[in-house]
N, C-alpha and C positions, 0 to 999 in steps of 0.2 A: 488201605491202599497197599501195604505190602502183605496182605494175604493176599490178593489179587496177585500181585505179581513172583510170588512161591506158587500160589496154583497155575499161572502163567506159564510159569519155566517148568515147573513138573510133568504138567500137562501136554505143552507145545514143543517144548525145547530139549526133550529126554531122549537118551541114545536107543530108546527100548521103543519109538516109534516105528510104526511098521511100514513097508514099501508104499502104500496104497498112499496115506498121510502123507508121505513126504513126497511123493508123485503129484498130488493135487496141489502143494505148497508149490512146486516147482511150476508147474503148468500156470497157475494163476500170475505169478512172477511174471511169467513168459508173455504170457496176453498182457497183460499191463504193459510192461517194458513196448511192446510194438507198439500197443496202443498209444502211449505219450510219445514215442519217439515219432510216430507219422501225425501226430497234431504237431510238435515242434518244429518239424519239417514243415509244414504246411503253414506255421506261423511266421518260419524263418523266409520261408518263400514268398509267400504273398509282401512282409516288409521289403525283402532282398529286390522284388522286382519292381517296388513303386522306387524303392531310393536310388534304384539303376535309371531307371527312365528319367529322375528327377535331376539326376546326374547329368545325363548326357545334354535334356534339354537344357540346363542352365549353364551347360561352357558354351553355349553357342549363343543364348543372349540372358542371360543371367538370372538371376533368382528372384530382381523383380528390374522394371525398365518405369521411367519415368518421362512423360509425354508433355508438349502442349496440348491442351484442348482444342483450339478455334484453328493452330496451325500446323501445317506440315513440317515447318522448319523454325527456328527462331533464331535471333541472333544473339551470342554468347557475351556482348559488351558487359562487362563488368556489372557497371548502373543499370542494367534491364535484369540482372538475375534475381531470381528468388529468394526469400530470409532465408530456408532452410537451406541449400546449396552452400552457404560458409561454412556448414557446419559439418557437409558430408564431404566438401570437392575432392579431397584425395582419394576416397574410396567410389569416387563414382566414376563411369568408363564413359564420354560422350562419345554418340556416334551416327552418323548419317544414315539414312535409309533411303534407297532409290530402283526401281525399278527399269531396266534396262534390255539391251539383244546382246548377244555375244556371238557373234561370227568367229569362225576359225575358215580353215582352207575347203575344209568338206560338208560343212553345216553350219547351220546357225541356231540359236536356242534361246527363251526366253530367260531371264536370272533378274534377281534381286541383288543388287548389291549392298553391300555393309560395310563403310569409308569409317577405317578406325585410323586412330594416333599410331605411329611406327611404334611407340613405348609398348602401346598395349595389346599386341601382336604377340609376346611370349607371356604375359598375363594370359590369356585365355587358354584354359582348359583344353578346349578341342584342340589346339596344334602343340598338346605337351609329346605329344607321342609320335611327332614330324620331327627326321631327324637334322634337316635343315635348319641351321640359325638364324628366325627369323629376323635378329636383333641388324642384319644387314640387308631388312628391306628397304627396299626403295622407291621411289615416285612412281617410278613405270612398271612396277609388280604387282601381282595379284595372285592370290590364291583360288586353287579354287576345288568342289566337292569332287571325290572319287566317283560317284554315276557320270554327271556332267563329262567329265574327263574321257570314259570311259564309251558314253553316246557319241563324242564330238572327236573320239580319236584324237587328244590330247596329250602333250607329254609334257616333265618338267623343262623348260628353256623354249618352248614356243612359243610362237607369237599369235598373238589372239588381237581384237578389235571390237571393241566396245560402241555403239551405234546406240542412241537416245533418239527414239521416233518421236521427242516430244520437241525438238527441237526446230523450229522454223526451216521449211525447205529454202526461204531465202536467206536466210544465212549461209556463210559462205561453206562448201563443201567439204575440207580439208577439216573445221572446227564442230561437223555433226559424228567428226570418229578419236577414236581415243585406242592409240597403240599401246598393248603391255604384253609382257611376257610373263610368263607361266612361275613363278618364284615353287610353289609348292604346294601340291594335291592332298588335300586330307580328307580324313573317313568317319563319317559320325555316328552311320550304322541308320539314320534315319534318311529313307528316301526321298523325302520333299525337300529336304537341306540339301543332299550329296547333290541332288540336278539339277539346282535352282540356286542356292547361296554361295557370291563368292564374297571375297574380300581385298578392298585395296586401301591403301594409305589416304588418310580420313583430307589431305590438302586437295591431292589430286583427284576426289570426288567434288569438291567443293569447288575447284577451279572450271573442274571440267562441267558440272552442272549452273555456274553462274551463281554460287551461294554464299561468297564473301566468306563469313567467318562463321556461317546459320549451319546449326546442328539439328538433328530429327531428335533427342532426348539422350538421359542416357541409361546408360547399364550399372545394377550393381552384383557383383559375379562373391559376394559375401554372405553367405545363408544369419549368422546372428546378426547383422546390421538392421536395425529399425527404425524405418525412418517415416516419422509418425505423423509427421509433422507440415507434408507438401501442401503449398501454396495454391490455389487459385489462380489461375484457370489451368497450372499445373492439377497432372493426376498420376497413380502410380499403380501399377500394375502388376500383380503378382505372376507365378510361373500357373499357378494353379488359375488365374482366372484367362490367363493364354490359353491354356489347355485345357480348358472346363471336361469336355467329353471326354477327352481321354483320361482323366483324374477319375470321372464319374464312372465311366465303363471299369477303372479298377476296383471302386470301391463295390461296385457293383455284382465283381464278381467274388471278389473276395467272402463275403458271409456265406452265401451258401457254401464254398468252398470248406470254408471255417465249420459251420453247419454241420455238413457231412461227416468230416472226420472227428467232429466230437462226436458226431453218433459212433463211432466205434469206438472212441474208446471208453465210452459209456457201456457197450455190448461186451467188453473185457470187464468190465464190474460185472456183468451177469456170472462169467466164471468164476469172480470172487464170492456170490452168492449160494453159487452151487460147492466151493468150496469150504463154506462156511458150514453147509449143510452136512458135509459128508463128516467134516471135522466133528463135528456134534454127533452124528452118527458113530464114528470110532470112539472117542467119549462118554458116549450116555450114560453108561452103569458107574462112571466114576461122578459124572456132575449128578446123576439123579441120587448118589448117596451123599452128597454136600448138601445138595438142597432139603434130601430128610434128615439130615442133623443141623439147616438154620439158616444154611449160605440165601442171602436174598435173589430174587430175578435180576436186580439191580449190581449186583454184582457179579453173576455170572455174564448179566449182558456186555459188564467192562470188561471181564477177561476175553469174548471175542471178537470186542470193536479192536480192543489194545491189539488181538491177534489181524485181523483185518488193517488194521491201518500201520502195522510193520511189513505184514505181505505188500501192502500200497507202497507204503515207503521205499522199499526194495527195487520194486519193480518200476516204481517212477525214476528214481535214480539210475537203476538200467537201464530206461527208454532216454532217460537225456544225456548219458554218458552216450549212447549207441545213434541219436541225434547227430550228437557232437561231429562222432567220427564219421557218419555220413554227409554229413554237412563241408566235414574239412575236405574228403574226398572230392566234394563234384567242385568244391572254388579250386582245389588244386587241379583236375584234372576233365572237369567239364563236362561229363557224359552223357546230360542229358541236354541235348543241345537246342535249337529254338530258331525259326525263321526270322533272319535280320529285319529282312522287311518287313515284316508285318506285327511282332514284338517289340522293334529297337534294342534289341539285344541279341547277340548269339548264341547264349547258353541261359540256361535258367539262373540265376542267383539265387543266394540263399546267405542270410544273416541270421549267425547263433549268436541269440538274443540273450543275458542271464535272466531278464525282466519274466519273459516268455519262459524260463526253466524254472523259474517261484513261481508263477502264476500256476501251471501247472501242475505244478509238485503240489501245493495247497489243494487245487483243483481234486486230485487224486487221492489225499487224507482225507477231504469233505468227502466226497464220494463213497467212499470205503467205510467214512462211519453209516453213511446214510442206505448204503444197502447191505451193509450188518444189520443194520438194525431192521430193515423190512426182514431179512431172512429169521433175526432171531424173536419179531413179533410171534411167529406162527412157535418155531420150536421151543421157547420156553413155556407156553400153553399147553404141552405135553404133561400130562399127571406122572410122576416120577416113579408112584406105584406100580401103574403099568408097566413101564420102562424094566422094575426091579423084577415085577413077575414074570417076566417073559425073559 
């Protein structure tokens, strides 16, 4: 092994290499380097925009919701809960679900409402970035989405009126409307929320729909909490089986995506192959006089895998250092930007992964042994004689 690596450094490493050598060293570098720096990009991206999406939908009803089966509502009486609920109640968000109209001055619009606790109002995600303190909601507020707001010519401090068509025209008139004002408009980048989802104080859902103390299930807004354990005729629902299609259209697009740019930078090994050749080319008359004085195939094959897989090494390092820096560029400043509606995001994401920087980096030493070696199948088949007479 250390003749291998004195013929290495003599060979490879000597100040007396000539332009062409050290031109192809660099070129190969070059290609690799692109090559793993746009798979990492594309590994960082594909992660960076499911955990955006995954983000966004779970501040608005959390990362997994827990239901009855048989009912719409149940009631929270201590003695009717579930075994498992001792054991989660602080970590879980209960909360009403109601379908409703929402009239303003100049229209009216369909909306689902969401009656949460006034506590867990600054708990949720989606109104971290509302600069109103929601901790001073109250009975007759509601929040509601930026489209909604924006269709209905809405503002903070207006007054809105809430209308339930499920309620008996004889009942009395005054008790089928529910006045509130406008507390604070947020943005979640997802359109079927922003013009449909509002939110009011989880009492004044339940008074105004006749529901005593009955909740629709709840929320848990905790991605490690696992809760393994729910009862009968309870059931529990993940984010991913809420959003099955949309989960499935990511995963869906991701591979061939992935696919693709491994083919390129599988097509940057071709230039290490072709580097390998030329190397051997500049070389010949010195390898073809070691092998007629003993040097085995087997050893001159290590001296150009060891040469190939520092060219890799290098050039994989370059591509995830220059990863890196492209990666920190677009979260600092964005520029590859994206339709809110139709992505749930407005710029692309991108997560530099280490995981994804080893995987790779290995990726690239395999490689580089594996088409060293197809290139030096053919060139050490060369008779050495020939090589010396000529």
């Amino acid at each position: 092994m250390k003749l291998v690596f004195l013929v290495l450094k003599r060979l490879f490493f000597s100040s007396q290499s000539n332009f062409l050598f050290k031109t192809t060293n660099i070129v190969s570098i070059i290609s690799l380097a692109l090559g793993i720096a746009s798979l990492n990009i594309v590994l960082g991206a594909v992660s960076g925009f499911e955990n955006k999406v995954s983000e966004k939908l779970s501040s608005i009803s959390g990362y997994t919701t827990i239901n009855h089966l048989f009912e719409d509502e149940f009631s929270t009486d201590q003695s009717l809960m579930p075994d498992f609920y001792s054991g989660f109640s602080s970590s879980l968000v209960p909360y009403v679900e109601k379908p409703a109209i929402l009239k303003s001055k100049d229209n009216s619009s369909n909306i689902l409402i969401y009656g949460l606790d006034k506590k867990d109002f600054k708990e949720f995600n989606l109104f971290s970035s509302l600069n109103t303190n929601l901790d001073t909601i109250s009975e007759n507020h509601i929040v509601v989405g930026s489209l909604l707001a924006k269709n209905l010519n809405l503002s903070i401090g207006d007054e809105i009126v809430i209308f339930n068509p499920l309620i008996s025209k004889k009942g009395k008139e005054r008790s089928r409307f529910l006045l509130l004002e406008i507390k604070e408009i947020y943005h979640s980048g997802i359109e079927d929320y922003d013009s449909r989802l509002v939110f009011i104080p989880i009492n004044t859902v339940q008074s105004y729909f006749n529901l005593d103390d009955s909740i629709t299930g709840w929320m848990n807004f905790d991605p490690s909490l696992n809760i393994d354990n729910v009862d009968y005729p309870f059931y529990q629902l993940s984010l991913n089986d809420r959003h099955s299609d949309l989960f499935e259209w990511i995963d869906t697009q991701q591979w061939p995506i992935i696919f693709i740019f491994s083919l390129i930078v599988l097509v940057s090994y071709f230039n290490l192959m072709g580097s390998i050749n030329i190397l051997f080319y500049e070389k010949r008359y010195n390898l073809a006089i070691m092998k007629t004085y003993g040097m085995s195939n087997s050893k001159i094959s290590l001296i150009f895998i060891i040469q190939g897989m520092i060219l890799a090494f290098i050039g994989a390092i370059f591509g995830i250092l220059l990863s890196l820096f492209i990666i920190f560029m677009q979260e600092e400043f964005q520029f590859i930007s994206l339709s809110e509606n139709i992505y749930f995001v407005s710029y692309l994401p991108i997560i530099f992964s280490i995981n994804n920087a080893i995987y790779t980096l290995f990726f690239s030493l395999i490689c580089s042994v594996l088409f060293s070696s197809i290139s030096l199948a053919y060139l050490l088949s060369i008779n050495p004689s020939k090589i010396l007479k000529n």
